[in-house]
C-alpha positions in Angstrom: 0.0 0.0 0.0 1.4 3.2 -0.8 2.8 5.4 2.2 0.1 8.2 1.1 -2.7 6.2 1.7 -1.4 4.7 5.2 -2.5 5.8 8.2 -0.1 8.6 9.8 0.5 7.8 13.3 1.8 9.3 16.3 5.2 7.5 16.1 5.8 8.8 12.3 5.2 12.3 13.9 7.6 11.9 16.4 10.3 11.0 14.1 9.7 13.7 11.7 9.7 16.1 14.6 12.9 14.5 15.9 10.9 14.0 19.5 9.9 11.3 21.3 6.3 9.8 21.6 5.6 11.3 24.5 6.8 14.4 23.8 4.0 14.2 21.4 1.3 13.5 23.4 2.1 15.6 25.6 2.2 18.9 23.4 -1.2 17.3 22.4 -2.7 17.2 25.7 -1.3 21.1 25.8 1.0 20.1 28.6 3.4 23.0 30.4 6.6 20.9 30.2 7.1 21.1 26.5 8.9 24.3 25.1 6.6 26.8 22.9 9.0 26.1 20.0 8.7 22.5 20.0 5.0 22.1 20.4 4.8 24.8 17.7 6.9 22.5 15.3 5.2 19.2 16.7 1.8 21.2 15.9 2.8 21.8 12.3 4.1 18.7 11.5 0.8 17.4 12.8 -1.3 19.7 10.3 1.0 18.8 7.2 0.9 14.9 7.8 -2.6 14.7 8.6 -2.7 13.3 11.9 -5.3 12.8 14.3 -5.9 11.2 17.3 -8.6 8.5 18.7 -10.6 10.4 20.8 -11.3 7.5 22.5 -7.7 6.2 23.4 -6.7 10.0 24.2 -9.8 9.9 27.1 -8.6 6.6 28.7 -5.1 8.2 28.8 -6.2 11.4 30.5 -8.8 12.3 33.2 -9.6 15.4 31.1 -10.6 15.6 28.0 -11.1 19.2 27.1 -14.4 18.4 24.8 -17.9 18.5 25.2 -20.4 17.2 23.6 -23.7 18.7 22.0 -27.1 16.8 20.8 -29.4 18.3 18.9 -32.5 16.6 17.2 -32.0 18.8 14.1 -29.3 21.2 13.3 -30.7 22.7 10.0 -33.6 24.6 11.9 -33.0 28.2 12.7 -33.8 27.8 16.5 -30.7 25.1 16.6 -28.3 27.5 14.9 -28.9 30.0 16.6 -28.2 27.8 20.2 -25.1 26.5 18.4 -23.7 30.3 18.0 -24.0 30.8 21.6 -22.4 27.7 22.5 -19.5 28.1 20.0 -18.9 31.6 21.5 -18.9 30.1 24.9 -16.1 27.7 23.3 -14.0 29.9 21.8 -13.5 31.5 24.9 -12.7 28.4 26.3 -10.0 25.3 26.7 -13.0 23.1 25.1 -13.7 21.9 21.8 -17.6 20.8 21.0 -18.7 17.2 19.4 -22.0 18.0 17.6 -24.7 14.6 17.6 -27.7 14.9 16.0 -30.8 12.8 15.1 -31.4 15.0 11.8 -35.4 15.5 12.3 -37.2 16.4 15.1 -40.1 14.3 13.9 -37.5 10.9 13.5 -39.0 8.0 16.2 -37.2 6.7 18.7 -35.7 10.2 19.8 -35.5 9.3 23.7 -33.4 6.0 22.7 -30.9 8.1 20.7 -31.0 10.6 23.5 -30.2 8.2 26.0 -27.9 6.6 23.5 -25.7 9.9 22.8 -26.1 11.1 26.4 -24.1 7.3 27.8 -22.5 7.3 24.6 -20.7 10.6 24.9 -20.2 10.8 28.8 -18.7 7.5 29.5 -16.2 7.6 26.2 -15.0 10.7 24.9 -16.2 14.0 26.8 -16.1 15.9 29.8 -19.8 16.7 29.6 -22.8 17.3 27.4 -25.3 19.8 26.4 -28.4 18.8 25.3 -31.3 20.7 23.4 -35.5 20.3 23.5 -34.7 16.9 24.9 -37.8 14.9 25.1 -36.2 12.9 28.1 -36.6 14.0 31.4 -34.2 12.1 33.2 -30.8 10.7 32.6 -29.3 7.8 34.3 -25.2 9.3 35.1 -23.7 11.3 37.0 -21.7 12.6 34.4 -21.8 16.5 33.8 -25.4 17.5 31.7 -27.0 20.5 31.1 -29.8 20.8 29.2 -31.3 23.7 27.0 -35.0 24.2 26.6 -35.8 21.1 28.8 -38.8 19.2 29.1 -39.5 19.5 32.5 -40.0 23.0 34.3 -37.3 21.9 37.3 -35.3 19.0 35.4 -33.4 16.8 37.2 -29.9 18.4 35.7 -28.6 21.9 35.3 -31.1 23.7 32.2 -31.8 26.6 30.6 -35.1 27.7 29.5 -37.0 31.0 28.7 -39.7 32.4 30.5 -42.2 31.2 28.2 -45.5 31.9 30.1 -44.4 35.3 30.5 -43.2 35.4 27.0 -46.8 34.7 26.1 -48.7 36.5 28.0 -47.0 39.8 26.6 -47.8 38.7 23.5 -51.2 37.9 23.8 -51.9 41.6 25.8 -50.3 43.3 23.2 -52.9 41.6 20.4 -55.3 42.3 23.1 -54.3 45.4 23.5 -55.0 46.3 19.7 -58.2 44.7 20.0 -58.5 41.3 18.6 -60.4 39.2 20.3 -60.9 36.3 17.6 -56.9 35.4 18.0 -55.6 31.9 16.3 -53.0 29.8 17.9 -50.8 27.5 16.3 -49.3 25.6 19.3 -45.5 23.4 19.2 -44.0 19.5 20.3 -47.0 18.6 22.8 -43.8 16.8 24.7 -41.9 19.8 25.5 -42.6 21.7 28.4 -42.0 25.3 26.8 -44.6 24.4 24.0 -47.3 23.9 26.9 -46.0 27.0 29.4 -46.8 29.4 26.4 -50.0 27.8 25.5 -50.8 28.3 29.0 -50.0 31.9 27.9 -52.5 32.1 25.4 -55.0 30.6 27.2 -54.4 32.6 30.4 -54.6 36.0 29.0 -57.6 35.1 27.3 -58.7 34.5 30.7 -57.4 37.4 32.5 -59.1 39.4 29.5 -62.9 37.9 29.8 -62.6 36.6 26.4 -64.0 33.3 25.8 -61.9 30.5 24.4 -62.7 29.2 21.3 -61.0 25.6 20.9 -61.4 25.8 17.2 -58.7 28.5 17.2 -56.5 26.1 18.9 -54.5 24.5 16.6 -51.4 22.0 16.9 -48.1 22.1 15.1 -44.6 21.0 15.8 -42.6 24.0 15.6 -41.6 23.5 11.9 -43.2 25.5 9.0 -44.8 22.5 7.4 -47.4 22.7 10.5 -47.3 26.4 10.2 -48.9 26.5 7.0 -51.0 23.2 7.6 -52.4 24.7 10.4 -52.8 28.2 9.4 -54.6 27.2 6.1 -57.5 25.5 8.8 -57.4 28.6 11.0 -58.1 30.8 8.3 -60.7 28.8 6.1 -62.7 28.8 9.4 -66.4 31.0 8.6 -65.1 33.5 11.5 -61.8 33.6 10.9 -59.3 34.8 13.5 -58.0 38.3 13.3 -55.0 37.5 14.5 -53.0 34.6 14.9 -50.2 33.7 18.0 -47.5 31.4 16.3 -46.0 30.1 19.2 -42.6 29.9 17.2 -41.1 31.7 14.1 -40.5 29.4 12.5 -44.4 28.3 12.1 -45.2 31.9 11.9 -42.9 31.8 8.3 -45.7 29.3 7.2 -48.4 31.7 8.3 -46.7 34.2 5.9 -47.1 31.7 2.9 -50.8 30.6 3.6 -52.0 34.9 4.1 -50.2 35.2 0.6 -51.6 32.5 -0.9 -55.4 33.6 0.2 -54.7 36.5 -1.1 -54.6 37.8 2.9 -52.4 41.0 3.5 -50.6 41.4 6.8 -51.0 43.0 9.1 -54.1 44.9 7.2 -56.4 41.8 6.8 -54.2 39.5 9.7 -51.9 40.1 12.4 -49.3 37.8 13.8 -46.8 37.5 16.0 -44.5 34.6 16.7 -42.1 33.5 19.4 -37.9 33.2 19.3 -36.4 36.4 17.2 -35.2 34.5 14.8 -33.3 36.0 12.2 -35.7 35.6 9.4 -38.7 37.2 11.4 -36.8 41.0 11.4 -36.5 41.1 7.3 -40.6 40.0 7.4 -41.4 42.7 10.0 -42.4 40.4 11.9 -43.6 41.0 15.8 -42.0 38.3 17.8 -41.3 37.1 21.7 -37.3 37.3 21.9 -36.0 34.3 23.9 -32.4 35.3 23.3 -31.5 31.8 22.2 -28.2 32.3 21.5 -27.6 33.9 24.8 -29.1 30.6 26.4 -26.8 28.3 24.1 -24.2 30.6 25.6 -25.2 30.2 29.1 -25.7 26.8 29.1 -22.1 26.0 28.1 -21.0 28.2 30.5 -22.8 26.2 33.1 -21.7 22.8 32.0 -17.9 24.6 31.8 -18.2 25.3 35.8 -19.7 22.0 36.8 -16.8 20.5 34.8 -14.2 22.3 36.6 -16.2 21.9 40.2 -17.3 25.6 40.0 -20.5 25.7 42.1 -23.7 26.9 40.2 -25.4 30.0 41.4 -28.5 28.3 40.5 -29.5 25.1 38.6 -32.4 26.6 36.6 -31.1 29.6 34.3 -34.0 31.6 33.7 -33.8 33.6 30.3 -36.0 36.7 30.6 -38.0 36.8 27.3 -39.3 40.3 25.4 -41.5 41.6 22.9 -40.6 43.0 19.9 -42.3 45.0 17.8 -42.3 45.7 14.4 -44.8 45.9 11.7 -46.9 42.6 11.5 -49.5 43.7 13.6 -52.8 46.5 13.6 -54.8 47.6 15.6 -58.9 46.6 15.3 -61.8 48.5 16.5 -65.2 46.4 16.8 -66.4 46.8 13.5 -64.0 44.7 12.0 
C-alpha cells in the first residue's frame, strides 16, 4: 500500500519532529513541560501529515478531555443555529472543543433512545460533559456532567436553561389584546416539550385574564416547523369567523403563516396580524412581531454552566431563567369592533 494512503500515526510524527512519543502527546494534551518552539513544530508537523488522534484512546489516557459534547434533534432549523452560536462563542473563549450529535429530524422516532444513547454514549467515552437541546427525556441515568437547554420539565433533574415562556406569552397575547382582537388563532408546538405547553398556557391565560371566551377551534397544533405552520394556518383561516389575528407560538411556524396569508390573497397585518415566538433572524426582514427568547444567549449560558460543573465551580442556581421580550415591528394592527 502506498505510504500516502497509510494511516499517519503518532510514532511517524515523532520522528519527523525528531521527538519522542511522549513528547508528542504531551504537546497534544497542551502540557506546560514542553517548550513553545517545540510544540509549535510538533503542531505543524501534525497539520502537514494529517494526523489525528482516537478520541477514545486520548480519554482513557487522561482524566480530562477538554471536549464537550452537543445533541441536537436537528441542526438545520433556525432555533438550533442559533443555540449552536452561543455555545460556540462560549467555546472559543474556552479550553473546550464541541462534538456535535444529531438525530437529523425532530419528527424521527425513537428520539428518547438516541437521546439516552448519545447522552451514555458521549459521557462514559470521549467527553467531559454534554449539552443537550429540547430533549424529550426528562431524566438521565449518570452522574456525568449534563445541562440541558429548553428542557422538558420545568425543574429538570440536571442543570437547564429555559426562557420564560408563560411570560413570554402572556406579553404577546396583551399586546394583540391590546390592539383589539379578540378572535386570536394559535398554532401551538412538540406537545412533549414543556416550553410548548408553558406558552400555551400563555395564550390561554390572557384570554382568561381578558374575559374573552376561548374558542377551541382557534386552537390549533403544530410541531414548531413551517410544514405545521402553514397546515395549520390554512385551517385557521378557512374557518367562517376567521381569526383576526394569529399567536404562532414559534417563528419558525409563523414563516408558514406568511405563505398561507399570501396564498389567500390575505395581507398582513391589514387583513391578519401575527406574532410569533424566538427572534429568529428571518422574522426582522418579514417585519415580523415576535417574543425574543435570546436563544443564542441561552446556548451561551448553558455552556458556561456545564464549563463550571466540569471544573467543580459551584452553580449560582440550577435553573437559568432567560427573561424573554416583545418586539415589535410591523406585522400587527390595531382593530376596533367593527371589524
Amino acid at each position: 500500500m502506498d505510504q500516502e494512503k497509510q494511516s499517519v500515526t503518532i510514532q511517524d510524527v515523532a520522528r519527523t519532529a525528531g521527538v519522542s512519543v511522549s513528547t508528542v502527546s504531551r504537546a497534544l494534551n497542551g502540557k506546560s513541560d514542553v517548550a513553545k518552539e517545540t510544540r509549535g513544530r510538533i503542531l505543524s508537523i501534525i497539520e502537514e501529515m494529517g494526523f489525528t488522534t482516537n478520541l477514545a484512546a486520548r480519554s482513557m489516557r487522561s482524566q480530562k478531555k477538554n471536549l464537550i459534547g452537543l445533541i441536537m434533534p436537528d441542526i438545520a432549523y433556525p432555533f438550533a443555529i442559533e443555540v449552536m452560536k452561543g455555545v460556540n462563542r462560549a467555546i472559543a473563549e474556552s479550553e473546550f472543543d464541541l462534538l456535535v450529535y444529531t438525530t437529523g429530524n425532530v419528527r424521527k422516532s425513537g428520539r428518547a433512545h438516541h437521546e439516552r444513547k448519545y447522552v451514555s454514549l458521549l459521557t462514559k467515552s470521549i467527553t467531559d460533559g454534554v449539552i443537550i437541546v429540547a430533549p424529550v427525556v426528562g431524566e438521565f441515568n449518570t452522574d456525568e456532567p449534563i445541562v440541558s437547554i429548553d428542557p422538558v420539565m420545568s425543574n429538570p433533574t440536571n442543570p437547564a436553561v429555559h426562557a420564560t415562556n408563560y411570560q413570554g406569552s402572556m406579553e404577546a397575547m396583551e399586546y394583540l389584546i391590546g390592539l383589539g382582537h379578540k378572535r386570536i388563532g394559535y398554532i401551538g408546538g412538540r406537545v412533549e416539550l414543556e416550553s410548548s405547553n408553558r406558552r400555551l398556557l400563555g395564550y390561554r391565560d390572557s384570554l382568561k385574564k381578558a374575559n374573552i371566551p376561548i374558542d377551541e377551534k382557534l386552537i390549533a397544533s403544530g410541531d414548531f416547523t413551517t410544514e405545521t405552520g402553514i397546515s395549520c394556518s390554512r385551517m385557521l383561516l378557512s374557518l367562517p369567523n376567521r381569526p383576526t389575528a394569529i399567536f404562532a407560538s414559534n417563528d419558525q411556524m409563523a414563516l408558514g403563516v406568511f405563505q398561507v396569508a399570501e396564498e389567500m390573497g390575505l395581507r398582513i397585518p391589514e387583513d391578519l396580524s401575527l406574532v410569533g415566538f424566538d427572534n429568529i433572524p428571518e422574522s426582522k426582514y418579514l417585519g415580523l412581531t415576535t417574543v425574543d427568547q435570546f436563544i443564542s444567549e441561552m446556548g451561551y449560558m448553558g455552556t458556561q454552566m456545564l464549563i463550571k460543573i466540569i471544573n467543580g465551580i459551584p452553580l449560582d442556581e440550577q435553573t437559568y431563567r432567560m427573561q424573554t421580550r416583545l418586539v415589535i415591528r410591523n406585522s400587527c394592527r390595531a382593530i376596533d369592533a367593527r371589524d
